[in-house]
Backbone as a printed PyTorch tensor [residue, N CA C, xyz], in Angstrom:
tensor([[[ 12.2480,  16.7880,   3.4430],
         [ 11.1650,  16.0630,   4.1000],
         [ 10.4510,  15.1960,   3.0610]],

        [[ 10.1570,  13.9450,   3.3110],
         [  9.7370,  13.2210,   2.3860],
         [  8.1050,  13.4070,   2.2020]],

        [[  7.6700,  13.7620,   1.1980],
         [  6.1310,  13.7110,   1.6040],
         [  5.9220,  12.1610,   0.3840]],

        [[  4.6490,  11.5930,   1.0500],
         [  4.2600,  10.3210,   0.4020],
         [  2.5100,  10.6030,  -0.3560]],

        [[  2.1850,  10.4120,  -1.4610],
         [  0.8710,  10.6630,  -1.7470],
         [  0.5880,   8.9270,  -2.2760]],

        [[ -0.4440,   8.8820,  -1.7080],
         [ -1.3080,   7.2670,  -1.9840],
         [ -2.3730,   8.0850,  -3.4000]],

        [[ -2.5310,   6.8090,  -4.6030],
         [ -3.6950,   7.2160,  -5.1080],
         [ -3.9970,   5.5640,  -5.8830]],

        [[ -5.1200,   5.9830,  -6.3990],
         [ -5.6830,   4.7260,  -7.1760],
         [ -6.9560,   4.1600,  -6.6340]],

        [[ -7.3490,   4.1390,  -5.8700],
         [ -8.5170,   3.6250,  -4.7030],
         [ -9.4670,   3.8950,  -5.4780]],

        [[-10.6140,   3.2190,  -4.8440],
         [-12.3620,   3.4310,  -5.4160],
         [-13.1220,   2.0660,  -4.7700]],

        [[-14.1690,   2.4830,  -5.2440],
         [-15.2590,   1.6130,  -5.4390],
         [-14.9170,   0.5990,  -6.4560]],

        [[-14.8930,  -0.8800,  -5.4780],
         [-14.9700,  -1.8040,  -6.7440],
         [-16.0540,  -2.8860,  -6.3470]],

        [[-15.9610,  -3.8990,  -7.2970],
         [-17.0420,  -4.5690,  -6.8700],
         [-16.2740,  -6.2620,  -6.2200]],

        [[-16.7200,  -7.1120,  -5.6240],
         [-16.0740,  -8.2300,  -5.1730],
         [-15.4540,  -9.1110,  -6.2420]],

        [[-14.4420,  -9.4500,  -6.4520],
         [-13.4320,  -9.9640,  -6.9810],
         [-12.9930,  -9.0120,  -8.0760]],

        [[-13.2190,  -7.9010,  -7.9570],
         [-12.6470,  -6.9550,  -8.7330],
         [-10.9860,  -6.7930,  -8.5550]],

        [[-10.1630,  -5.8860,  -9.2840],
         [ -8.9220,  -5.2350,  -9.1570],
         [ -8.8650,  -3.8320,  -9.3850]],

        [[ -7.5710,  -3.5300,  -8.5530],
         [ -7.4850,  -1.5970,  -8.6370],
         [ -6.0140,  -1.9280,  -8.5070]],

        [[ -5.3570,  -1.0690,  -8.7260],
         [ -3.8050,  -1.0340,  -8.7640],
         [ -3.8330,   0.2420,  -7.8400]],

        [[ -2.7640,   0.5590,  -6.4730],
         [ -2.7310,   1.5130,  -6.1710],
         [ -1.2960,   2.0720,  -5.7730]],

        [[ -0.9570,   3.2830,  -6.2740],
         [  0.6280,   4.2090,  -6.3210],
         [  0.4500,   4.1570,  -5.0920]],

        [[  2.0000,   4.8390,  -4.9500],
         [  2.4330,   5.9390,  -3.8720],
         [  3.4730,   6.2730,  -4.6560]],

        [[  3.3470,   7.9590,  -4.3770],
         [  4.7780,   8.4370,  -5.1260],
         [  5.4250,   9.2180,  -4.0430]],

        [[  6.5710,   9.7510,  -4.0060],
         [  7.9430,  10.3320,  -2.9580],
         [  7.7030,  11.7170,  -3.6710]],

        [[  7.7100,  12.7450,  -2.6700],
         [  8.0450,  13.9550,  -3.2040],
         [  9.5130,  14.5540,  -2.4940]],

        [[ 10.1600,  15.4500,  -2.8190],
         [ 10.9750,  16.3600,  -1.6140],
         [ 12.4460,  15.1640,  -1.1990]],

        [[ 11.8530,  14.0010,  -0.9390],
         [ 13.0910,  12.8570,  -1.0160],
         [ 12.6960,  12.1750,  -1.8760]],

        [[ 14.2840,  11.1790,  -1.4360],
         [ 13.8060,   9.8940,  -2.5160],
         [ 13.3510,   8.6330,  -1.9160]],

        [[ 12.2960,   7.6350,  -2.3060],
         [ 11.9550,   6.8760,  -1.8600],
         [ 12.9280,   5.8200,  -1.3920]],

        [[ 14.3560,   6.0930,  -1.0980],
         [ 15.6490,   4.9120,  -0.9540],
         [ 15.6340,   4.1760,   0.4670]],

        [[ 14.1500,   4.1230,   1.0660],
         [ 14.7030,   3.2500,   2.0440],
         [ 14.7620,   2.1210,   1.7740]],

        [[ 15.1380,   1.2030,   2.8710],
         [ 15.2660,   0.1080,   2.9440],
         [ 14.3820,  -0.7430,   2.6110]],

        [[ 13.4520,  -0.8030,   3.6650],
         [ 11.9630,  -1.2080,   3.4930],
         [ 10.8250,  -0.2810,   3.6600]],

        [[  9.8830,  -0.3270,   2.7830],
         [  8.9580,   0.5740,   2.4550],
         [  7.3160,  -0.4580,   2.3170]],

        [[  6.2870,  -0.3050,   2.4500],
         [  5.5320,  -0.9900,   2.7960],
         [  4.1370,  -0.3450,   2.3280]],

        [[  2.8250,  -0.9620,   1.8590],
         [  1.6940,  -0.6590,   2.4750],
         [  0.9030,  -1.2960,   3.5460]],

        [[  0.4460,  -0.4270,   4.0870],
         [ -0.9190,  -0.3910,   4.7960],
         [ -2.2130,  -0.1130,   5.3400]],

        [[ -3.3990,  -0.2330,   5.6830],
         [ -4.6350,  -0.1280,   5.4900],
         [ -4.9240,  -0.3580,   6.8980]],

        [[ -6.1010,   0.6300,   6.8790],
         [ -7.1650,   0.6690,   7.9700],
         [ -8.4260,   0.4550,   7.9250]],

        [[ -8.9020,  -0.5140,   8.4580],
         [-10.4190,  -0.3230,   8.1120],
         [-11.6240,   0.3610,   8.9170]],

        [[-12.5780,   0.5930,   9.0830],
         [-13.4770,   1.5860,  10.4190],
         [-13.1960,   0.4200,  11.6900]],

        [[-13.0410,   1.2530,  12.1900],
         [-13.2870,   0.4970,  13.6990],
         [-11.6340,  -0.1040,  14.2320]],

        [[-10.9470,  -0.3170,  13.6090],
         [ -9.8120,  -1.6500,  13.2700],
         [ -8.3210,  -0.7880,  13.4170]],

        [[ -7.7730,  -1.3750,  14.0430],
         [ -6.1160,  -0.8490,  13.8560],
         [ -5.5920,  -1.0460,  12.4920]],

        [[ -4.5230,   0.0140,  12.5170],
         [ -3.6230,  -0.1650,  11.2560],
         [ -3.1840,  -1.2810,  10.7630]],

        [[ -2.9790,  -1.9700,  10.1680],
         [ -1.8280,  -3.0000,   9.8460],
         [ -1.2210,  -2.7260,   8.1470]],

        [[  0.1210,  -3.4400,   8.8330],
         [  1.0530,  -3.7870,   7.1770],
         [ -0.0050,  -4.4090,   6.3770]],

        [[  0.2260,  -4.7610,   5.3060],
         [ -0.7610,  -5.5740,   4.0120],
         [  0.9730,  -5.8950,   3.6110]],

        [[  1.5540,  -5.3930,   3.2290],
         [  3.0160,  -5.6550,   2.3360],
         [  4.4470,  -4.6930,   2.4730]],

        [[  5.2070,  -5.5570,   2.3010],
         [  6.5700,  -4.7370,   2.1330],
         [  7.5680,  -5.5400,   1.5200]],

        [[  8.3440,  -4.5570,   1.1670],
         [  8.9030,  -5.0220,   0.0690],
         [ 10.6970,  -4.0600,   0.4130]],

        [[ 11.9960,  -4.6440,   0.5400],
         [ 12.8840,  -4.3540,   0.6810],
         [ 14.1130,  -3.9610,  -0.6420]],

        [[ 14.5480,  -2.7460,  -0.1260],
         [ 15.6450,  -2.3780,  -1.5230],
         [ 15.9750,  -3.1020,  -2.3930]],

        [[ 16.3950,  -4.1460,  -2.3580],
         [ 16.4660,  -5.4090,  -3.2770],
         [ 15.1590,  -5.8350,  -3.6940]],

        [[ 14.3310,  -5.4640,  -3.3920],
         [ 13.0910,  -6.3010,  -4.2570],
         [ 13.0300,  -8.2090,  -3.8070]],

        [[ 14.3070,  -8.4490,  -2.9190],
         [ 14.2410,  -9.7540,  -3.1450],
         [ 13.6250, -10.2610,  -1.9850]],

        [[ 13.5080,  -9.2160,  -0.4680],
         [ 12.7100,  -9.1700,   0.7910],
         [ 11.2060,  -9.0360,   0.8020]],

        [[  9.8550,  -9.8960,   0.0690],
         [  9.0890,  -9.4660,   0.1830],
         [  8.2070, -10.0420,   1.1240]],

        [[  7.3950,  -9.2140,   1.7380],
         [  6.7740,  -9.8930,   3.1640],
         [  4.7090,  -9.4300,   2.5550]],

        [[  4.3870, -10.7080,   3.2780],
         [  2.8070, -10.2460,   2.5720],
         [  1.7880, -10.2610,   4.0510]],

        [[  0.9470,  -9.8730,   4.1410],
         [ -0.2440, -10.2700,   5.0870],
         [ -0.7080, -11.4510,   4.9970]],

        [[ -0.9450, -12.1530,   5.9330],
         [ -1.8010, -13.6060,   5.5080],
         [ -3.0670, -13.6570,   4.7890]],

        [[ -3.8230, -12.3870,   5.2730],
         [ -4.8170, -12.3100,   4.9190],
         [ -5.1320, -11.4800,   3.2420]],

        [[ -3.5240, -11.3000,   2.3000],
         [ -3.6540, -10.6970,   0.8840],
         [ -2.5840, -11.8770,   0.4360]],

        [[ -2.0280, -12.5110,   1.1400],
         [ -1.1350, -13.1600,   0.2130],
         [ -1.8110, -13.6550,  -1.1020]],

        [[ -0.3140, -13.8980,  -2.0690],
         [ -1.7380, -14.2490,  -3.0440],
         [ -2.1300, -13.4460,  -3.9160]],

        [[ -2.5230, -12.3180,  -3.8920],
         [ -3.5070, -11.3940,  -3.9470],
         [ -2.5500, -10.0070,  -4.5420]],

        [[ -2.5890,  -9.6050,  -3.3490],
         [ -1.8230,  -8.4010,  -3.8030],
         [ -0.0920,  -8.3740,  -3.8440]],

        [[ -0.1190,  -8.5230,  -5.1210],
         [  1.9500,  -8.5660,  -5.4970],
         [  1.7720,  -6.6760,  -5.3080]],

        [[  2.9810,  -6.5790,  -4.5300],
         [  3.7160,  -5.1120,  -4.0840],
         [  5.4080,  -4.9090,  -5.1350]],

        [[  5.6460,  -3.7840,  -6.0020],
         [  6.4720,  -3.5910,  -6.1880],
         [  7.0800,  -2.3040,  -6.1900]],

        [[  8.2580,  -1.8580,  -6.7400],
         [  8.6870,  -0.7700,  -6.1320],
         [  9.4430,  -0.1440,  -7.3300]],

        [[  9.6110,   0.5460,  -7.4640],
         [ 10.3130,   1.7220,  -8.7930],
         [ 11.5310,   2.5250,  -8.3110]],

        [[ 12.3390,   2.5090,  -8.0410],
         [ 13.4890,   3.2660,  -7.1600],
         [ 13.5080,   4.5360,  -8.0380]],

        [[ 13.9530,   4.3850,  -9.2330],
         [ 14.2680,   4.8710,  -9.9080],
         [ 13.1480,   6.5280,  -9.9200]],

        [[ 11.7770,   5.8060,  -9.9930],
         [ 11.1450,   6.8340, -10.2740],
         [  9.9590,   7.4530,  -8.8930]],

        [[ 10.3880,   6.7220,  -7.7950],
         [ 10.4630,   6.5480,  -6.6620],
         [  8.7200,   6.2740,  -6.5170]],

        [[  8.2470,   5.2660,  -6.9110],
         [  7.1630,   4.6970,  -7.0980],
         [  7.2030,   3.5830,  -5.9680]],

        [[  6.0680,   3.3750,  -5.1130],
         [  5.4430,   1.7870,  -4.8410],
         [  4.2040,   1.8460,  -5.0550]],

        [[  4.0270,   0.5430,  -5.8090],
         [  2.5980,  -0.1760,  -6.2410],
         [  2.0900,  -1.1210,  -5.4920]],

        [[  0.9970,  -1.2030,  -5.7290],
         [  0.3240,  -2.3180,  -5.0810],
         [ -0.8250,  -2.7720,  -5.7830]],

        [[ -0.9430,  -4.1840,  -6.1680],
         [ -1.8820,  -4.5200,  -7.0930],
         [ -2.4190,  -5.3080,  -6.5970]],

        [[ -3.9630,  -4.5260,  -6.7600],
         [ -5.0780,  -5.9520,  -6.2060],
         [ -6.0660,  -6.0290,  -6.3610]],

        [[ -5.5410,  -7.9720,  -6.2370],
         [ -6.8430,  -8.4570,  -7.1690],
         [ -7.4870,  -9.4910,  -6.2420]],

        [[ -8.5150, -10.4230,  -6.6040],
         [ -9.1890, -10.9600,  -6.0930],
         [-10.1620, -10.2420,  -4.7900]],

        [[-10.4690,  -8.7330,  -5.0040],
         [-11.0290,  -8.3080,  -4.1440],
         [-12.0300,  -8.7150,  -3.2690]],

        [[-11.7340,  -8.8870,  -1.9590],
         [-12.8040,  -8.9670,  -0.9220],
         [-13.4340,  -7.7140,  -0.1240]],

        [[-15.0210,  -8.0450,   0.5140],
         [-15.1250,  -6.7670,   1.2110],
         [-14.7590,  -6.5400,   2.5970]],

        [[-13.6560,  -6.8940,   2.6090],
         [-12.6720,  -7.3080,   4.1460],
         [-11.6480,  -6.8650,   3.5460]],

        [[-11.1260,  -6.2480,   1.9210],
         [-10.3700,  -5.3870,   2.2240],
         [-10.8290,  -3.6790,   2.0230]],

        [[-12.1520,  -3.9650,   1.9950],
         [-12.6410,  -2.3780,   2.0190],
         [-11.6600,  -1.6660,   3.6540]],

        [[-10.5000,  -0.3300,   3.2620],
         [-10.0550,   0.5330,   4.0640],
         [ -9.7290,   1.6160,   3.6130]],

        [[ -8.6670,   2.1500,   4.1000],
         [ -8.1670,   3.2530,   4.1630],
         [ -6.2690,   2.6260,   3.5390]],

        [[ -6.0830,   2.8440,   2.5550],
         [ -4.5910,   2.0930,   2.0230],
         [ -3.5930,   3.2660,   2.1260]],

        [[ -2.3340,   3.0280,   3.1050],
         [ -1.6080,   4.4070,   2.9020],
         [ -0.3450,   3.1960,   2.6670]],

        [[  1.0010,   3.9810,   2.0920],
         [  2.5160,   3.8390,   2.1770],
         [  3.2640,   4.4760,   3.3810]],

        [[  4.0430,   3.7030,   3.5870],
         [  4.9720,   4.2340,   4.7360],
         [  6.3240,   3.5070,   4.2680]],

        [[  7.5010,   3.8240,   5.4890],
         [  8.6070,   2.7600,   5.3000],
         [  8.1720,   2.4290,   6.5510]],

        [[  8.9640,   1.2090,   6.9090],
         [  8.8760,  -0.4780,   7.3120],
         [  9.9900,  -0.4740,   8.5390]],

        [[  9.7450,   0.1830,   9.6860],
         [  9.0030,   0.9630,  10.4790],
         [  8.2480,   1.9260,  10.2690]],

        [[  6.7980,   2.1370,   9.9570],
         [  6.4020,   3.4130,   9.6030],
         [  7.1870,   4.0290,  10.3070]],

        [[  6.9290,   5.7020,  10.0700],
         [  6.9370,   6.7710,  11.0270],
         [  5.9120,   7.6030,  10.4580]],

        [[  5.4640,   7.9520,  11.6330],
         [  4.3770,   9.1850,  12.2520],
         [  4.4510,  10.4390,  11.0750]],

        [[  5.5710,  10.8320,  10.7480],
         [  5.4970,  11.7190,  10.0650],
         [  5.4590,  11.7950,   8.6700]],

        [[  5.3440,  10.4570,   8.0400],
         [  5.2290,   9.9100,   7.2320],
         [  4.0510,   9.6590,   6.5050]],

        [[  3.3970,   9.5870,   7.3520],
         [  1.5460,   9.1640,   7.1100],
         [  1.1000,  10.2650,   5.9860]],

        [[  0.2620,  10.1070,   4.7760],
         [  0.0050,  10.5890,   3.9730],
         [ -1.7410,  10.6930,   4.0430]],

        [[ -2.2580,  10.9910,   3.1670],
         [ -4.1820,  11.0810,   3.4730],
         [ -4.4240,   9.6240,   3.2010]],

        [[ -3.7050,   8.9340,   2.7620],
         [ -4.1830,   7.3000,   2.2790],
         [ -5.1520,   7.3640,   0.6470]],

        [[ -5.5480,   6.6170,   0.4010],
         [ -6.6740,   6.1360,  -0.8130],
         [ -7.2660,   5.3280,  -0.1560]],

        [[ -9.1160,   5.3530,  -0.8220],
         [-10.2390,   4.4640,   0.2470],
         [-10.0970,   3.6920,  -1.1960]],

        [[-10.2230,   2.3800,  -0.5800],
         [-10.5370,   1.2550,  -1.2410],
         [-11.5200,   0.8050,  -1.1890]],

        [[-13.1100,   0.6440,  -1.4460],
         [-14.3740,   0.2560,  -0.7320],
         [-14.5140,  -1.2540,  -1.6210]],

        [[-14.5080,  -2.3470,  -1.3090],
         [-15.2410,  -3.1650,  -2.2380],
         [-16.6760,  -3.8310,  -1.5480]],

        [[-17.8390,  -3.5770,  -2.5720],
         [-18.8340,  -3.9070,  -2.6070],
         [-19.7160,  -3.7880,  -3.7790]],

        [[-20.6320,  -5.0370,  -3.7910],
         [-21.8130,  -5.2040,  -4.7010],
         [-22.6120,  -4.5880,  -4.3630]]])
């Protein structure tokens, strides 16, 4: 069973940066496409990024392009997500999934809050 742990999150301030993991436990992170995404209060889920086995499939949000480059570690079954130019529109809830999530997949996430 694959378990997924998100970390890196915090308090930052506007145009700040945080870099945030996800690491694979139990499997290996070898899917295809693997992705983050974020929730904010009130707001449905959405993708922010994904990024495909090849590294050469990468898909962004309109609203991080730019912003947050997503990469992936096979090897050590790592995905990152780095971001910068923080807004407080991306203050959420940041989890990993693969690209269809699945349900069983969902991890506790990392809160990202940005504010002055």
């Amino acid at each position: 069973q694959l378990l997924l742990e998100e970390s890196g999150g915090g308090l930052v301030q506007p145009g700040g940066s945080l870099r945030l993991s996800c690491a694979a436990s139990g499997a290996g992170l070898d899917y295809d496409l693997i992705g983050w995404f974020r929730q904010a209060p009130g707001k449905e889920r959405e993708r922010v990024a994904s990024i495909d086995w090849t590294k050469r499939d990468i898909v962004y949000a309109d609203s991080v392009k730019g912003r947050f480059p997503i990469s992936r570690d096979s090897a050590q079954n790592m995905l990152s997500l780095q971001m910068n130019t923080l807004k407080p529109e991306d203050t959420a809830i940041y989890y990993c999934n693969t690209v269809p999530a699945r349900n069983e997949y969902w991890g506790q996430g990392t809160q990202v809050t940005v504010s002055s």
